[in-house]
N, C-alpha and C positions, 0 to 999 in steps of 0.2 A: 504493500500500500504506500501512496504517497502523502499520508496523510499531512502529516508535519511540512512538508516543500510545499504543498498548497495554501497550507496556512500561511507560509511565510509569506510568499507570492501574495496573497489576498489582503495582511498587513500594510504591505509593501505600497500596495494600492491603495490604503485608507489614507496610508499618511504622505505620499507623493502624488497621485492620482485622482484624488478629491472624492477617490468611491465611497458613494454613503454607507452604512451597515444597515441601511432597509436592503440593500442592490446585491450583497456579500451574499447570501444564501443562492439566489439565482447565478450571478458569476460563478461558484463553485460548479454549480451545474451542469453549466456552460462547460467549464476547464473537465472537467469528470467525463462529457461527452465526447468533448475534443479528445483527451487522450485515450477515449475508451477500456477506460476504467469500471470496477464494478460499483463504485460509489467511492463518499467520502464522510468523515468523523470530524469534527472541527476537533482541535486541541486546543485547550483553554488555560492548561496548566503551564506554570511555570517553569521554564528549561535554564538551569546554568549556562550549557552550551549553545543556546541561540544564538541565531545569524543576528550582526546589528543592522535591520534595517531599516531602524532608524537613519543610519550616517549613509545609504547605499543612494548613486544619482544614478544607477543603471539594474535593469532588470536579470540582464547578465547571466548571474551566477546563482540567481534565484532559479532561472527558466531553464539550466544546463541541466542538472537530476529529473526533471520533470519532460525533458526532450530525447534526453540520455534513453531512458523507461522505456520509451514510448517507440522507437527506433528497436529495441532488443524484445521489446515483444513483438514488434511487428504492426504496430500501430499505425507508421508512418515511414514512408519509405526515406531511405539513409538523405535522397535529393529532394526533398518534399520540407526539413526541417523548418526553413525562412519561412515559408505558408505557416508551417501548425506555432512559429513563435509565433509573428504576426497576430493570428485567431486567436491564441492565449491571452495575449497582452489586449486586443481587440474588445474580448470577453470584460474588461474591469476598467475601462477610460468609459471619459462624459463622451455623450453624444456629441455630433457634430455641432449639433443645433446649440447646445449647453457649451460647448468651446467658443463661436460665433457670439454669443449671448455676454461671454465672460468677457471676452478681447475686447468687443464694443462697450462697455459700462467701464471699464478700466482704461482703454484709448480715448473715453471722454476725461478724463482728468490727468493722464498719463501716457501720453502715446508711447513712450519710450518702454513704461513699463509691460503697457501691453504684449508689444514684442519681446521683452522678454519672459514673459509669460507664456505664449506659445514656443519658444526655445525651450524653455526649460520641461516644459510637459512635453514638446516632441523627443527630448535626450530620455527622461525621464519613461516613457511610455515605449521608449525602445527605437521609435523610427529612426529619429542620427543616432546611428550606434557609434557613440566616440571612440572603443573601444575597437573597433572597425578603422574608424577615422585614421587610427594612432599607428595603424600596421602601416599607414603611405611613409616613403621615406621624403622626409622635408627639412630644407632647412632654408637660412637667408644668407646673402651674395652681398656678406660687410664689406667686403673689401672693393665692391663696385662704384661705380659714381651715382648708383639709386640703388637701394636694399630690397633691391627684387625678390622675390619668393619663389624655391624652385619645388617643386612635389612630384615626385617620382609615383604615379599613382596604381598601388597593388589593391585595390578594392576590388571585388567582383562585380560584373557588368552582367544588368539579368538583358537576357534574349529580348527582343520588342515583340515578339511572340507573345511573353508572358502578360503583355498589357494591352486596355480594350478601349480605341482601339492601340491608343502610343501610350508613350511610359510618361508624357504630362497630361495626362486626360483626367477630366474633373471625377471619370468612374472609377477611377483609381483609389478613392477613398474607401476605405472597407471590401478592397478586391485584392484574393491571391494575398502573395509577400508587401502590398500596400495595408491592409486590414488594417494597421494601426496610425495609418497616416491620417492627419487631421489638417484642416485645413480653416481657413477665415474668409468670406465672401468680403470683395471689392468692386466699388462701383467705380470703373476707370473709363470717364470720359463719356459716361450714358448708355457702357458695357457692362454687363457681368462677368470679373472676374475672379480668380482667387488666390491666395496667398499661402506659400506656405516654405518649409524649412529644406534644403537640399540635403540628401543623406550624404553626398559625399564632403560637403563642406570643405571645401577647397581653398576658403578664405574664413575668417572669423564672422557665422551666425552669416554665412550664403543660405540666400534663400530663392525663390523665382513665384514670378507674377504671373499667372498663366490665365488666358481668356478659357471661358465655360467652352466654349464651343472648340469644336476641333476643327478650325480653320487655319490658315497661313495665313500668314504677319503682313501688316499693311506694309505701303511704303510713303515714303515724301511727308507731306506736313502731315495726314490721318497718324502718322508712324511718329512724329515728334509730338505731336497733341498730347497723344495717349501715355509717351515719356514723363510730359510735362505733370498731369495728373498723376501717373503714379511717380513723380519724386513728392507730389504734396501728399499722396497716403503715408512714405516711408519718412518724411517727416524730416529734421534737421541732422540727426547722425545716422543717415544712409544715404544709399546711393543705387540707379538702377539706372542698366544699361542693357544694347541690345548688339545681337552679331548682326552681321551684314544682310539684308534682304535682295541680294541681288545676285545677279544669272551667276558672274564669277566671282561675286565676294567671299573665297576664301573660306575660311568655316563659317558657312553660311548656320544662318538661321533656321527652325528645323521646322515643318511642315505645319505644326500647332507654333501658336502665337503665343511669345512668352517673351519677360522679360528676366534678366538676370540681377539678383539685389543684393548688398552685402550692408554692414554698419560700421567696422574698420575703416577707416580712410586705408585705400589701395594706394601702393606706393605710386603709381602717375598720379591719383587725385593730390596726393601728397607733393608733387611737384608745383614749382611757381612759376611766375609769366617767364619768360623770356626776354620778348620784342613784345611791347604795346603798340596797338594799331588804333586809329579810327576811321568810322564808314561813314562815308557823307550823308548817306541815305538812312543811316539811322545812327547820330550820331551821340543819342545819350547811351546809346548800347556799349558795355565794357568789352573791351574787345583785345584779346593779344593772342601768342604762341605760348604755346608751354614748351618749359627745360626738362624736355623726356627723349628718348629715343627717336619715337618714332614721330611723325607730323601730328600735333595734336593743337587743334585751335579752340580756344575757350570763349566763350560769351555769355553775358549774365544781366541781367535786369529781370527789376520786379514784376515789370508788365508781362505777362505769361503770353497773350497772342502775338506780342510785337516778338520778343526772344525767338519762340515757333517759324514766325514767319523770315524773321531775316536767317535762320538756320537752314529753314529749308529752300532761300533762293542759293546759301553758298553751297550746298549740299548737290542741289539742282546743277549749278554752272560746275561743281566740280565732276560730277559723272558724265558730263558735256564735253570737259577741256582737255585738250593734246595743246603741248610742245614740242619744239626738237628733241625733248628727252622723255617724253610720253606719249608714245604711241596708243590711240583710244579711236583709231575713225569710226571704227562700229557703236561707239558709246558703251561698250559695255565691260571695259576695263579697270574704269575706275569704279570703287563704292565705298563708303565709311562706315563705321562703329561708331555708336554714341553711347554719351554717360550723360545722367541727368542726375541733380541732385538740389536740391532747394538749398539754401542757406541765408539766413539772416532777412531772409522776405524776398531774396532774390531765386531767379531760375538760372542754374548755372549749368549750361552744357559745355560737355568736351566732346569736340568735335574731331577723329580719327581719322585723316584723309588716307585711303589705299589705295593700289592698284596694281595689276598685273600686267601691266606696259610700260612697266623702267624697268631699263636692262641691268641688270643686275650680276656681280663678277661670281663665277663659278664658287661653291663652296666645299669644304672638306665634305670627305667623303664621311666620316663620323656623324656630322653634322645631320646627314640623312637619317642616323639611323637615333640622333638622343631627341629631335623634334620630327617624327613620322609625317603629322598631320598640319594642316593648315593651322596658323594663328587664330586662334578666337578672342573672345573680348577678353576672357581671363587672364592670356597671356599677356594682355596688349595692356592690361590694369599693373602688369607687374607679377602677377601669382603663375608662373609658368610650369602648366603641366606638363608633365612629360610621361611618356608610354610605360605600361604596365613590365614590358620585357629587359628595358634599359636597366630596372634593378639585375638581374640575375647576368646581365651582361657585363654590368660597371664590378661588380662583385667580381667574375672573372678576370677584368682589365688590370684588377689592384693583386692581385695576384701576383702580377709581372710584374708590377712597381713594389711588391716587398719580397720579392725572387723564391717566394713559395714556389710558384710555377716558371723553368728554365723559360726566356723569351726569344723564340725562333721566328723570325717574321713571315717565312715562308711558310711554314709548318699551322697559321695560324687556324682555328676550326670557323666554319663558315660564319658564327651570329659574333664573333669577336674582331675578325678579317677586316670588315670596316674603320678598327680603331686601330689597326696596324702602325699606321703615320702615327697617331696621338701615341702611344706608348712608348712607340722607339724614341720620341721628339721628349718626350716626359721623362725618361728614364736617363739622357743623354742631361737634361735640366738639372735633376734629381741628382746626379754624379754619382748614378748607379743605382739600388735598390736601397730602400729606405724600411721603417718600421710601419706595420700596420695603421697606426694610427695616421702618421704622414703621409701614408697613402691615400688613406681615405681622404684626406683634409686638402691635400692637394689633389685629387680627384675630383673634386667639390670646387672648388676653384677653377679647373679645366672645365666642368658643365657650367659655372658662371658664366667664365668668361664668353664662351660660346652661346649662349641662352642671349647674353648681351650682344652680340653680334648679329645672332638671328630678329633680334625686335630691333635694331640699328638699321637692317638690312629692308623691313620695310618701309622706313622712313621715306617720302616722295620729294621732299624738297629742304632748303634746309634755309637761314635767315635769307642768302640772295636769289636762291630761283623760287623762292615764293612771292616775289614782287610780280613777279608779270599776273598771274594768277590774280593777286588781291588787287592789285590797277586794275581787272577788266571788270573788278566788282565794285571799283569806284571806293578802295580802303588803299590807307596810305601810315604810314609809321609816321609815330608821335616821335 
């Protein structure tokens, strides 16, 4: 029997989870059914040995003997476990209605607090499993000229199979390994959409905005409107941003309409002007470059449609514009990433000019294999993730840099071969094999500097060939 793990679990739930002790008999039922069980005994008595969980922010280790069981009798198959935690945990949280209810009465006096109010119940109810989180390998890139964040991400990616119909779809609440996902209704721009907490957290309390419907993401001013509104739900210590909506924008935006939110200043928001500009055409509008990487124009005023509108005429002329050094005749080379963020009463966007028609000087062949995929907003914020396989790869590389493993360049095995150049060039630095630790730290160092070279590399202009561009919009440096 598991009587006593149940008990603890349903505890667990009174004093983290808000479950009433009218709800505690039915939940038991639930969990009794779920694991198909022959019943359950409450235990009332006092144990020396009790779990404290009081002090527990995860369900964790509560939910491992009661998953464990369930699996060796044959309850539940060994790949099925995420469903039946999921439905466990599912069985003893408020309703969706009662979360929306709570967030709303507490974001009238507290916006701040409400958010984290739904953070700490989505850790707490199991959906960010931080202890998940904690396996990515991540660290920060001090010794750069921006403290970029790198995340090596080892999380498991479920199937899009597994979701109805995509893995942002509002059915996702109380479906499959979603079951304990909760979420908060937004009215963004005269839309229904909803809010809630990303399990992989990639940044500090990532979260994403996702419209009800399962439609694709507007574009042009409908697409900064809708920004603009939701930087005023995320309120003064956040920020939300969207990827590209466009044919070759890079890591595009994915077929449902979402936006991506965090509450840390990301190290580009964290970045300051550059070059100050003004527009003739709208000249109370704050306007300059940021000192980041890659081309990032910033604009801000309080007035929300005037912000919108002059964003989306430079946005407009930039997915329009060729020079001698940008090739774009088909129009469809150029496209931007935006961040929107309110601050101080103002609408502040960052505006991410890309494109795929600047020529661009060949890059190491490592390069290919530590960033696979297109840049997306995440990287382009500073938080640069990188593929689940580079762990098990970079693991092997330091190998050779603390002469565990002899280094033969020819000899080398196919997923390591890429990093040929980088080792011999490292180890030749290094003046030979170094200690474990040295390895790793100058390993770490090696993916900075590179992680910085690839968000360098999309940069389209830089203080002087941004001048033709801002002339033909009638802006001109202060």
């Amino acid at each position: 029997m598991l009587d006593k793990e149940i008990t603890n679990l349903l505890t667990y739930a009174e004093l983290h989870l808000m479950l009433d002790e009218l709800d505690k008999a039915r939940a038991a039922r639930q969990i009794v059914r779920l694991l198909k069980l022959d019943g359950y005994s409450p235990l009332y008595e006092s144990d020396e040995n009790a779990v404290d969980v009081d002090g527990m922010t995860s369900p964790n280790k509560l939910l491992e003997p009661l998953i464990a069981s369930a699996v060796e009798r044959g309850a539940v198959a060994s790949d099925k476990t995420a469903e039946l935690k999921a439905d466990i945990m599912d069985a003893l949280l408020l309703r969706p209605s009662e979360i929306n209810d709570l967030f709303a009465d507490t974001a009238s006096v507290n916006r701040q607090k409400a958010f984290d109010f739904l953070y700490d119940y989505s850790v707490k109810s199991g959906y960010v499993d931080l202890d998940e989180c904690a396996k990515n390998d991540r660290w920060e890139a001090k010794e750069l000229k921006s403290k970029i964040e790198v995340i090596i991400n080892v999380m498991p990616q479920a199937s899009s199979s597994d979701y109805p119909p995509c893995a942002l779809c509002y059915e996702n609440e109380g479906y499959g390994a979603s079951a304990n996902k909760r979420t908060v209704s937004v009215d963004i721009d005269g839309e229904d959409w909803f809010f809630t907490y990303s399990r992989h957290q990639y940044f500090d309390k990532h979260g994403v905005l996702v419209n009800k419907s399962h439609t694709p993401p507007t574009d042009g001013k409908d697409m900064l409107g809708k920004l603009a509104c939701a930087a005023d739900f995320m309120g003064a210590d956040g920020f939300v941003g969207i990827n590209a909506a466009a044919e070759n924008g890079g890591a595009k935006n994915s077929v449902h309409e979402h936006f991506q939110t965090g509450y840390r200043y990301a190290p580009e928001l964290r970045a300051g002007y550059g070059n100050r500009y003004k527009s003739r055409e709208y000249p109370y509008i704050e306007l300059g470059t940021v000192d980041w990487y890659n081309t990032v124009i910033r604009l801000s005023h309080s007035n929300r449609e005037k912000v919108v509108e002059f964003a989306d005429k430079l946005i407009s002329a930039w997915n329009g514009y060729s020079d001698e050094r940008i090739s774009n005749s088909d129009g469809k080379s150029n496209f931007a990433n935006v961040v929107a963020r309110k601050i101080g009463g103002k609408y502040v966007f960052d505006i991410i000019l890309r494109s795929n028609g600047v020529k661009k000087p060949r890059i190491p062949a490592e390069y290919n294999e530590i960033k696979t995929d297109a840049l997306g907003l995440t990287d382009l914020l500073g938080y640069f993730v990188l593929p689940t396989k580079l762990s098990e790869q970079l693991q092997k590389v330091r190998l050779y840099l603390d002469g565990t493993t002899p280094f033969d360049k020819a000899a080398l095995p196919a997923d390591t071969k890429p990093f040929g150049g980088m080792i011999e060039r490292m180890l030749k630095e290094q003046g030979g094999t170094v200690s474990s630790l040295e390895a790793k730290l100058n390993l770490h160092d090696e993916i900075d500097a590179a992680c910085e070279k690839i968000l360098s590399q999309s940069a389209v202009f830089d203080a002087e060939t941004i001048k033709p561009f801002f002339e033909s919009l009638g802006i001109y440096e202060l």
